[in-house]
Structures are given as C-alpha cells and as structure tokens.
FITIFI-32515 format. One line per field, with one value per residue (C-alpha): y, z, x; residue number from 1. Coordinates in pm, whole numbers, plus 50000, padded with zeros to 5 digits. Layout:
<kolmis>
y: Y,...
z: Z,...
x: X,...
n: NUM,...
</kolmis>
This chain:
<kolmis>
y: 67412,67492,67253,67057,67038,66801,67092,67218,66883,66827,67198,67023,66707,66882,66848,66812,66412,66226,65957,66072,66213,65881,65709,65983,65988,65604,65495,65780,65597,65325,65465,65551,65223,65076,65381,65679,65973,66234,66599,66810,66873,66738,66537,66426,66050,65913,66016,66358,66451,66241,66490,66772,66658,66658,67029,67167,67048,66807,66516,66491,66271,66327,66309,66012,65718,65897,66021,65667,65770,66158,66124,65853,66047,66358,66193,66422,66167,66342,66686,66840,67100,67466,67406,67735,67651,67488,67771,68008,67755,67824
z: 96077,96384,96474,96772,96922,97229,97440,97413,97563,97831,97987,98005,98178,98408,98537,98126,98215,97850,97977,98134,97853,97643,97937,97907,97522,97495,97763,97566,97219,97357,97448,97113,96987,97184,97042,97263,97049,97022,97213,96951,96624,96331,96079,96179,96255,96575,96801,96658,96737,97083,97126,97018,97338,97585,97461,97526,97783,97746,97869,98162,98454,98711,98403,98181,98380,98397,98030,97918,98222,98166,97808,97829,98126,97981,97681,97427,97301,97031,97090,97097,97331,97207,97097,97132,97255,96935,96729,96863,96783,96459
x: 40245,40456,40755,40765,41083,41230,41323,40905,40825,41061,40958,40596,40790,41032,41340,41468,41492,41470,41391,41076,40955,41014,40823,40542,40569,40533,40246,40035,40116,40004,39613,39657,39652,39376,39179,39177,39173,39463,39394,39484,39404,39681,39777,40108,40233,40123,40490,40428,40066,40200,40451,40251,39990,40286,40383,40000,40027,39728,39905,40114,40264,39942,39668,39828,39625,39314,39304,39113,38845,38799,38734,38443,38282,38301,38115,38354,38583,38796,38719,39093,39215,39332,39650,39810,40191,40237,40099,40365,40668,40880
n: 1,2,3,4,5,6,7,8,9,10,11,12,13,14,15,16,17,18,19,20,21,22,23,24,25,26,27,28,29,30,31,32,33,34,35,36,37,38,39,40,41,42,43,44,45,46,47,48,49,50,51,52,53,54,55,56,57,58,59,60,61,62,63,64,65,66,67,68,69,70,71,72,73,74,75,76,77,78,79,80,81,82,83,84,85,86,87,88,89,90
</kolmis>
C-alpha cells in the first residue's frame, strides 16, 4: 500500500498551513466517531484512512460540514471514492 505523507495532504489544504490541516484532519475524525463512514477504501487506523481522505481529495475545507448531509441524501453511505492520488505515492 502507498504511503501517505504530510506534504500530500497539505497540497489538498493549501497554503502548506499545519495547522489547517490538523483542524481539517481532526473535525473529520470526529464524523468518524459518530459513524460517518470513511471515503476510501483501507485498513489503516482511523488518522490514517483520515489523512488518506484529505489527500484524494475527498474531504476538504468547503465539503467538511456537508459530508454528514451528502452521504445520507445520496443514500450511498460507505461507498468510497477512487482513490487514485494515493495509488501513485511511494
């Protein structure tokens, strides 16, 4: 499986701000734990498969708050998105 690095992440985030990602990377944790699902496919611990989302690109600033909403409208809770960023990663 491809690494996930810090750098991958804060391209998704912009302006390379840490502390943005962190922010990003723990309100998503968080829908984790009141049961949304992850949008990619893994089997890593919960701040990796996190991390991996913010590198697809599945998760970002404008989307985190209405993540919760799309995915019960949608009716496809779970299904994860084409995670091909990740893939190329060594």
């Amino acid at each position: 499986m491809a690494r996930i690095t810090c750098e991958d992440c804060l391209e998704k985030v912009g302006d390379h701000n840490r502390f943005n990602l962190i922010h990003l990377a723990v309100n998503r944790i968080k829908q984790h734990r009141q049961g949304e699902p992850f949008l990619v496919k893994g089997k890593n611990q919960e701040i990796v498969m996190t991390l991996r989302e913010i590198a697809a690109g599945a998760v970002t600033f404008d989307n985190i708050k209405d993540l919760p909403d799309q995915l019960t409208e949608n009716g496809r809770e779970g299904e994860p998105v084409n995670d091909t960023h990740s893939k190329n990663l060594s």
